[in-house]
N, CA and C atoms as an extended XYZ file, in Angstrom:
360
Properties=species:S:1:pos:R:3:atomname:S:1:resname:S:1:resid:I:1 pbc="F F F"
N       -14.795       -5.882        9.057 N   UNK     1
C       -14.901       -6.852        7.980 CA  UNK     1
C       -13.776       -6.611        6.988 C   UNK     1
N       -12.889       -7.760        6.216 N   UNK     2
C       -11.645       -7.450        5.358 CA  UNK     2
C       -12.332       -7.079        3.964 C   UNK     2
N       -13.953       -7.424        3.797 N   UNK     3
C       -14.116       -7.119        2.360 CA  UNK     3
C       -14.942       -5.629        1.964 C   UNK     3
N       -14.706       -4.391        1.513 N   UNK     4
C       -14.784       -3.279        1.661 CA  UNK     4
C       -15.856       -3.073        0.622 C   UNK     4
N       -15.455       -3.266       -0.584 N   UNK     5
C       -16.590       -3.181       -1.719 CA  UNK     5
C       -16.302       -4.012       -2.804 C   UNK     5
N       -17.205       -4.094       -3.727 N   UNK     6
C       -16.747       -4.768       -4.938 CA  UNK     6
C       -16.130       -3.809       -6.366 C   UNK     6
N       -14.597       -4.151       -6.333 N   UNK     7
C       -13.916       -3.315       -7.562 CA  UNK     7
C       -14.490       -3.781       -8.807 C   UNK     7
N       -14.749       -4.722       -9.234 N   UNK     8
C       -15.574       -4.843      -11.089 CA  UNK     8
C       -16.137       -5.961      -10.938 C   UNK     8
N       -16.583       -5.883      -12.210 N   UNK     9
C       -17.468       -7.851      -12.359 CA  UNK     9
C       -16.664       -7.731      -13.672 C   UNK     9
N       -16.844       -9.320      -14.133 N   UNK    10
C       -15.885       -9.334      -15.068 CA  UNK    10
C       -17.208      -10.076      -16.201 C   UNK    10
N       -17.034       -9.603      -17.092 N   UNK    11
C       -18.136      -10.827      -18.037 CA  UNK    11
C       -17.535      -10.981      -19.674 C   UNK    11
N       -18.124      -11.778      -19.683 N   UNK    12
C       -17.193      -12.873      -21.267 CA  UNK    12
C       -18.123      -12.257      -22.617 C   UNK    12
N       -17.219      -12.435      -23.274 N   UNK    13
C       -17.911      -12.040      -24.662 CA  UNK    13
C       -16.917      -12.787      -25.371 C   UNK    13
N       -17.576      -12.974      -27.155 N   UNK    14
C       -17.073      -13.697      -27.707 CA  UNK    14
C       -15.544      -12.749      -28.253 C   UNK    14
N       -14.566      -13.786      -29.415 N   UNK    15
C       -13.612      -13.010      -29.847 CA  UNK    15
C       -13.856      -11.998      -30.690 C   UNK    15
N       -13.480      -10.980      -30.894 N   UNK    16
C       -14.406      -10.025      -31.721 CA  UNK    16
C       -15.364       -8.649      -31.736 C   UNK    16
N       -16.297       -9.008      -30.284 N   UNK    17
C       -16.666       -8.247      -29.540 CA  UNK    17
C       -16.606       -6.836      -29.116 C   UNK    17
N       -15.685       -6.095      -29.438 N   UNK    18
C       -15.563       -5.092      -28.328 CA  UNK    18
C       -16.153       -4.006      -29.553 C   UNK    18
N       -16.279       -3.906      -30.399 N   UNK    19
C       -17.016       -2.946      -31.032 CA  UNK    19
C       -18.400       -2.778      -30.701 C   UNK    19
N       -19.069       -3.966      -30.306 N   UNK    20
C       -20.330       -4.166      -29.719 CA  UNK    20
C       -20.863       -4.262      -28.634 C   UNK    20
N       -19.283       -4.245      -27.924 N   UNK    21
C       -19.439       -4.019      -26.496 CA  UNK    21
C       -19.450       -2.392      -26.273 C   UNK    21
N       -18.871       -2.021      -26.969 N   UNK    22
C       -18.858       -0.181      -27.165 CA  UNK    22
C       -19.989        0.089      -27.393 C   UNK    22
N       -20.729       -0.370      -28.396 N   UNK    23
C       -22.207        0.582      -28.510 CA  UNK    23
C       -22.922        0.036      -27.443 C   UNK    23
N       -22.972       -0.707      -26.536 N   UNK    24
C       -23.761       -0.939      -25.500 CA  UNK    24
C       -23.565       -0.450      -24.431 C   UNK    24
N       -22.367       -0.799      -24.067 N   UNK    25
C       -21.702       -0.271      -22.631 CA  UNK    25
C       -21.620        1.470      -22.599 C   UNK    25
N       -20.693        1.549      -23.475 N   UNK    26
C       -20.852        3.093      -23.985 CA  UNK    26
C       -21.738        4.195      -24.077 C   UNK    26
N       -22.118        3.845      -25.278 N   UNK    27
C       -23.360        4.524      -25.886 CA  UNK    27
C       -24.592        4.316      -25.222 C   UNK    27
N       -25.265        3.147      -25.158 N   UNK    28
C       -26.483        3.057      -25.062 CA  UNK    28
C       -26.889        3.268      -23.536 C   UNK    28
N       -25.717        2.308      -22.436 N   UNK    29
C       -25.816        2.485      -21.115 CA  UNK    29
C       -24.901        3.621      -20.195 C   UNK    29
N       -24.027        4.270      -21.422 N   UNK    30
C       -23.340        5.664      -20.822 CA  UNK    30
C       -22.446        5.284      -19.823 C   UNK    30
N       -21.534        4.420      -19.983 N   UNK    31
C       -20.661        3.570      -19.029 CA  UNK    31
C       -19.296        4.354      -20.177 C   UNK    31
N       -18.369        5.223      -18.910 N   UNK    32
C       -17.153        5.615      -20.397 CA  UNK    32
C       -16.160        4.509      -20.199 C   UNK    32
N       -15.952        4.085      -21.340 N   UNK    33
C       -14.400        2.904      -21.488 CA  UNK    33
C       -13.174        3.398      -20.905 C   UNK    33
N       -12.617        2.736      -20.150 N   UNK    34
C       -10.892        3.097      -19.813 CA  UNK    34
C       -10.103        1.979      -20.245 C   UNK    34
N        -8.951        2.632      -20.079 N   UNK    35
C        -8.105        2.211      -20.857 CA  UNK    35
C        -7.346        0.851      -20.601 C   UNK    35
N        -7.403       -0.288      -21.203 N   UNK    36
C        -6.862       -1.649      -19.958 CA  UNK    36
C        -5.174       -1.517      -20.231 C   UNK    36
N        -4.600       -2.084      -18.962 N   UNK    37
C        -3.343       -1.668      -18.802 CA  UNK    37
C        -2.429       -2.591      -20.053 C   UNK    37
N        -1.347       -1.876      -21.221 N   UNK    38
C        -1.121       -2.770      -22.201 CA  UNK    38
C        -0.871       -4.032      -22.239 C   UNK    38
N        -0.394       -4.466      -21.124 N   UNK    39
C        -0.194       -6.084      -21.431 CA  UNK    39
C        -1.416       -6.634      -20.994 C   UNK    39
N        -2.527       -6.205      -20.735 N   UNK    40
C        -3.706       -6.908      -20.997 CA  UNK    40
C        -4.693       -6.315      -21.777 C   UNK    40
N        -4.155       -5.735      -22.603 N   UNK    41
C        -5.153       -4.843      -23.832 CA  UNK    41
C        -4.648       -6.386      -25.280 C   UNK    41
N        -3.696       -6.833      -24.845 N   UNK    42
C        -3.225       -7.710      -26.038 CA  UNK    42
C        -4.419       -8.873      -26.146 C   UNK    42
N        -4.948       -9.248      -24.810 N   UNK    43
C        -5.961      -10.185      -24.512 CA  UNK    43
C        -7.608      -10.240      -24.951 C   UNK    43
N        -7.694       -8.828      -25.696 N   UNK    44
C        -9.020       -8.120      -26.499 CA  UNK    44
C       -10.125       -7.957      -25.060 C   UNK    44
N       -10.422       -7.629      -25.554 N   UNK    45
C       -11.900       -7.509      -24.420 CA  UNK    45
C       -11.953       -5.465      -24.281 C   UNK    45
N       -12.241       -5.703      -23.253 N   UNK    46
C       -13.082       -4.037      -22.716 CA  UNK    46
C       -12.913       -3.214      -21.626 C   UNK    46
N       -12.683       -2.401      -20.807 N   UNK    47
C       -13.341       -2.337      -19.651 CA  UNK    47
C       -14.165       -0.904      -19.751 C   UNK    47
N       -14.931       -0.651      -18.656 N   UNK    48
C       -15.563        0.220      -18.568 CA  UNK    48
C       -16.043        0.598      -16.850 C   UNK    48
N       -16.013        2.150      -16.913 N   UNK    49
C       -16.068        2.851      -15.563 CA  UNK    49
C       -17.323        3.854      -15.126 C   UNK    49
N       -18.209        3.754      -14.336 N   UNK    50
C       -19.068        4.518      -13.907 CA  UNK    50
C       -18.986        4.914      -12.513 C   UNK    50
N       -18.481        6.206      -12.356 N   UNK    51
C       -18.037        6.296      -10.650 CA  UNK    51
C       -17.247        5.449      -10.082 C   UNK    51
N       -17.408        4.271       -8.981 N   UNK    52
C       -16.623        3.126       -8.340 CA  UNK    52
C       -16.886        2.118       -8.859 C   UNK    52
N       -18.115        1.906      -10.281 N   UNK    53
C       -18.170        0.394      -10.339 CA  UNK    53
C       -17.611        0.295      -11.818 C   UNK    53
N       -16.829       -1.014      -11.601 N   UNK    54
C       -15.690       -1.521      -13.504 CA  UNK    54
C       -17.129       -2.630      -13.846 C   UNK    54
N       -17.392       -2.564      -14.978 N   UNK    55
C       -17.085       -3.677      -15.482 CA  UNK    55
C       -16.515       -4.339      -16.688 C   UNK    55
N       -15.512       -5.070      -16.378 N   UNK    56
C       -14.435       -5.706      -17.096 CA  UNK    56
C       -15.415       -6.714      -18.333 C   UNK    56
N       -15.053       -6.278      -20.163 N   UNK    57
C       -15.872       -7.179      -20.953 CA  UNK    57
C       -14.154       -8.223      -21.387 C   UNK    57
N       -14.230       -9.748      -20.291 N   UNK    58
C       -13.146      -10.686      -21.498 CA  UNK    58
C       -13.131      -11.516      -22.364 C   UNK    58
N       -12.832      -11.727      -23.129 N   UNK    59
C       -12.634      -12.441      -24.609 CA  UNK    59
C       -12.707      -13.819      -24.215 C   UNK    59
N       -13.641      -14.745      -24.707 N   UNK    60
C       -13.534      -16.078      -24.186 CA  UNK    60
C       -13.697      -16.941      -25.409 C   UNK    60
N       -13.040      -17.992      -25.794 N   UNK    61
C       -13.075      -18.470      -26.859 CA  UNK    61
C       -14.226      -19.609      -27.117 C   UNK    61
N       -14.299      -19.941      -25.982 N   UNK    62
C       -15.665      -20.852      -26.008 CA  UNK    62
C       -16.486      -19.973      -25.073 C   UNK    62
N       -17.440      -18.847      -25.895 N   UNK    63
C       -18.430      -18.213      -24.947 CA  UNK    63
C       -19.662      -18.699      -24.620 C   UNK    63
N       -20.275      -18.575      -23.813 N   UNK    64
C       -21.066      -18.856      -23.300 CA  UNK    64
C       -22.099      -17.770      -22.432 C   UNK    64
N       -23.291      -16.990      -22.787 N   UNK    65
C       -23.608      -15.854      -22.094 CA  UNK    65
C       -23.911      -16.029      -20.952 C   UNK    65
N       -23.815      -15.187      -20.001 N   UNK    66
C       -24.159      -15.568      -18.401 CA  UNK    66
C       -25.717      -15.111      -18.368 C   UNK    66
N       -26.613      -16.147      -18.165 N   UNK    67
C       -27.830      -15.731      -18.342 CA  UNK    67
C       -28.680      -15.604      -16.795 C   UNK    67
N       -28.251      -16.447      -16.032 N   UNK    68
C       -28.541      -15.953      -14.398 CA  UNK    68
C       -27.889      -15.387      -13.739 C   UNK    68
N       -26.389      -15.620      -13.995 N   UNK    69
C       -25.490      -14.523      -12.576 CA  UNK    69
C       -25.472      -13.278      -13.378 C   UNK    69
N       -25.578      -12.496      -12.800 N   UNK    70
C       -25.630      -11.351      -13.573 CA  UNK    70
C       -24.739      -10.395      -12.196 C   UNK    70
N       -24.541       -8.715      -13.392 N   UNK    71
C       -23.951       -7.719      -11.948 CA  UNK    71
C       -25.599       -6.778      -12.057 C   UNK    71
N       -25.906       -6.576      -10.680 N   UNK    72
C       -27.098       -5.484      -10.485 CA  UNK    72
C       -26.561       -4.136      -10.457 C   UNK    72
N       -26.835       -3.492      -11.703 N   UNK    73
C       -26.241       -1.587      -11.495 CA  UNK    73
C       -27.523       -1.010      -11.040 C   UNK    73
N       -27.333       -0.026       -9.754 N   UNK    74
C       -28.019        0.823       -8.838 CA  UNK    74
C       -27.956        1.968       -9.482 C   UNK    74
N       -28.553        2.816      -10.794 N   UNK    75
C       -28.750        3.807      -11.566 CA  UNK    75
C       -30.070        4.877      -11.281 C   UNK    75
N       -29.383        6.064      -11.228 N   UNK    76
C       -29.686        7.369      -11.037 CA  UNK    76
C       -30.613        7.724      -11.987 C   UNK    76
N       -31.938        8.153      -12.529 N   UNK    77
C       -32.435        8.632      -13.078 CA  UNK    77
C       -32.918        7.221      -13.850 C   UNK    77
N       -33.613        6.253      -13.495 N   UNK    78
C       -33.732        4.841      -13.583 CA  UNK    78
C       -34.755        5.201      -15.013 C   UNK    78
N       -35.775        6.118      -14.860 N   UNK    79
C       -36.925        6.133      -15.967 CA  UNK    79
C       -36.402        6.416      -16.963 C   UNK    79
N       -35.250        7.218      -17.124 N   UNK    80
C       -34.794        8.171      -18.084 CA  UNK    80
C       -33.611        7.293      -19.062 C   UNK    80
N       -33.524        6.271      -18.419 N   UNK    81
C       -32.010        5.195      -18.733 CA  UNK    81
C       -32.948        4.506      -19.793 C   UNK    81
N       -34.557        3.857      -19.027 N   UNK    82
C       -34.896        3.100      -19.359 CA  UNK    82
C       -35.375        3.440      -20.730 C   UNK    82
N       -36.041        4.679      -21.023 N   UNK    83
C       -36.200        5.055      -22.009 CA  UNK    83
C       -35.142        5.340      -23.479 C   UNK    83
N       -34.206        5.832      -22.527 N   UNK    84
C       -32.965        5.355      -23.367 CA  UNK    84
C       -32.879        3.746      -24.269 C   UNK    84
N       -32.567        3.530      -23.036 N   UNK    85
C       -32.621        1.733      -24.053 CA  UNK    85
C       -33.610        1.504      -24.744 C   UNK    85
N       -35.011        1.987      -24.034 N   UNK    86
C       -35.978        1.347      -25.299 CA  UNK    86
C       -35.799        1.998      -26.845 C   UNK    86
N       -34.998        3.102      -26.427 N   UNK    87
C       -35.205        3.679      -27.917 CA  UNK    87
C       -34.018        3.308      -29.158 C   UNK    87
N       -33.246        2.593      -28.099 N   UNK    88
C       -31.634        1.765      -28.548 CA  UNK    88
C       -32.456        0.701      -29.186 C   UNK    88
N       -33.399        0.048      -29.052 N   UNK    89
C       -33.677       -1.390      -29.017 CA  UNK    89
C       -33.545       -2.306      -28.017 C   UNK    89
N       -32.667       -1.865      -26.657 N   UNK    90
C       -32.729       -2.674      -25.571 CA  UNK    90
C       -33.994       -3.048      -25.325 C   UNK    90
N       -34.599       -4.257      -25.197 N   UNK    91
C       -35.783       -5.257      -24.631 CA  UNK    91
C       -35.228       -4.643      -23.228 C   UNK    91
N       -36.468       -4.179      -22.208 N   UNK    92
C       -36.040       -4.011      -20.648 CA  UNK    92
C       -37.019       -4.742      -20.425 C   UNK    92
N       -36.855       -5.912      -19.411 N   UNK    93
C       -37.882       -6.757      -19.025 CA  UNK    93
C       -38.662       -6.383      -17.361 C   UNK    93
N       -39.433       -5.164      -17.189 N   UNK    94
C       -39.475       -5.100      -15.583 CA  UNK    94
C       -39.711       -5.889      -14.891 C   UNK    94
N       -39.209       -6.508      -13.760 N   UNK    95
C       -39.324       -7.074      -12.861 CA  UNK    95
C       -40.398       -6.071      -11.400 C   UNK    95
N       -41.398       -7.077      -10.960 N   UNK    96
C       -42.186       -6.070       -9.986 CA  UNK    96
C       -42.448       -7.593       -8.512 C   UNK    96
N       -41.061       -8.258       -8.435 N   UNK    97
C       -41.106       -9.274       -7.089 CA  UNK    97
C       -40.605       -8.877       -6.146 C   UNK    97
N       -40.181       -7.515       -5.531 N   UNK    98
C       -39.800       -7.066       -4.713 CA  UNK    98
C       -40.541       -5.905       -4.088 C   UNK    98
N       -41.605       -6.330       -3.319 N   UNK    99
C       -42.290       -4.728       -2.997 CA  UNK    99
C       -41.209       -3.597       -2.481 C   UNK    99
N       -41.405       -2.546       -3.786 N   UNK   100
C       -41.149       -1.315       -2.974 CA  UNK   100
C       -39.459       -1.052       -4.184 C   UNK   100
N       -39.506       -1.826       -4.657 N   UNK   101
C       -37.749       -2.077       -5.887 CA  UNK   101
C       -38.081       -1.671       -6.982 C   UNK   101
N       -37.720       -1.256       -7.783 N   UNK   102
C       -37.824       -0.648       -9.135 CA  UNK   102
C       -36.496       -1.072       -9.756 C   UNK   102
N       -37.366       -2.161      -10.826 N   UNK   103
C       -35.920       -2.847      -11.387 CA  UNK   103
C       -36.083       -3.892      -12.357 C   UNK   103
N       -35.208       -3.679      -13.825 N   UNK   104
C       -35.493       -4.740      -14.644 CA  UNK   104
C       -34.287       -5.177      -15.450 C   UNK   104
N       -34.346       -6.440      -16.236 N   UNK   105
C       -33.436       -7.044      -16.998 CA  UNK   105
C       -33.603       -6.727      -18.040 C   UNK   105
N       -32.123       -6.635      -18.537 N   UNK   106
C       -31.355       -6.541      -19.723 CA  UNK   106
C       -30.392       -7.401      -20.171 C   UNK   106
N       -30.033       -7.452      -21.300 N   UNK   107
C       -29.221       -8.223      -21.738 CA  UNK   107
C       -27.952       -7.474      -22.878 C   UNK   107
N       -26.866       -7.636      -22.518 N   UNK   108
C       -26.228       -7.235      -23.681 CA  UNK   108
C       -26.427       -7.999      -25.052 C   UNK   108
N       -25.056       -7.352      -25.946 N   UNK   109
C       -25.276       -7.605      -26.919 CA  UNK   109
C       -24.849       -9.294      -27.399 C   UNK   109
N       -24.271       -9.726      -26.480 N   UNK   110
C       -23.600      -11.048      -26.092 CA  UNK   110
C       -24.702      -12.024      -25.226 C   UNK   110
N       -25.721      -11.831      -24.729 N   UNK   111
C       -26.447      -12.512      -24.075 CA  UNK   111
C       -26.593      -12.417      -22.619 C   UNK   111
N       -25.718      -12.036      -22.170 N   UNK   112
C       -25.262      -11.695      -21.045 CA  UNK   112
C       -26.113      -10.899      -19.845 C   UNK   112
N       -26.700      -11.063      -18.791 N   UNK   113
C       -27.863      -10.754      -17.892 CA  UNK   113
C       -27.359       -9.573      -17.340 C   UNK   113
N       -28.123       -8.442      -17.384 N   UNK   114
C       -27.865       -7.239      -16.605 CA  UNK   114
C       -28.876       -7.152      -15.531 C   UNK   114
N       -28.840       -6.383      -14.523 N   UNK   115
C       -30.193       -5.980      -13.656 CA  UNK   115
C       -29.842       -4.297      -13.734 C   UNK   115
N       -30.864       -3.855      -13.408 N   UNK   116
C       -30.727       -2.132      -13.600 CA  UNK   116
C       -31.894       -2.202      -12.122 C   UNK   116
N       -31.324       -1.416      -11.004 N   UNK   117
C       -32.285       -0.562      -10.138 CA  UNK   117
C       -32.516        0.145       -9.932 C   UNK   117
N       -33.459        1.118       -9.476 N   UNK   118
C       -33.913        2.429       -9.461 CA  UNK   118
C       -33.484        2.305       -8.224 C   UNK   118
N       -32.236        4.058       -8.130 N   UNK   119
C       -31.410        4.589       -7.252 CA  UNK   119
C       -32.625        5.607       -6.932 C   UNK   119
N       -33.494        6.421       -7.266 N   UNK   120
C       -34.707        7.285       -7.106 CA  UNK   120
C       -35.673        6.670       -5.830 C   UNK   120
């Protein structure tokens, strides 16, 4: 098959953003920021790295939050995250439609749909 894995998801945030994309991505979900290459650091936005998966935060001037497509992160110590966020203020919404899945929605600070699954 030519397609191997998926290198990042990319998701929109408004202009302004990336301070708030830091306490989320960062802080709250422990995702460390790297550095975007300079001629696209001029374009504002974010990125961020956990092992093999990016995800890219870009600056969109007419935003709009992605409230169904979302990226699903497969996270290690799923109870321990979750508690995390609740104590951030992250709303975690569990989802229980998949017998046998351990897994719920989030939203950034932008609106934006996360899924979190239990890697456990």
């Amino acid at each position: 098959m030519p397609i191997e894995r998926l290198d990042h998801v990319q998701l929109a945030m408004p202009p302004g953003g990336e301070d708030a994309a830091r306490a989320f991505y960062a802080r709250a979900l422990g995702i460390d920021e790297v550095v975007k290459p300079a001629h696209l650091a001029t374009r504002g936005g974010c990125w961020f790295q956990s092992g093999t998966v990016q995800i890219h935060l870009g600056v969109e001037t007419d935003f709009h939050p992605a409230k169904k497509a979302h990226p699903a992160l497969l996270c290690r110590d799923y109870t321990a995250l979750i508690e995390k966020l609740t104590r951030a203020g992250v709303a975690c919404e569990e989802v229980n439609d998949i017998p046998g899945v351990r897994r719920c929605h989030i939203h950034d600070p932008f609106g934006n749909r996360i899924e979190l699954l239990s890697a456990d």
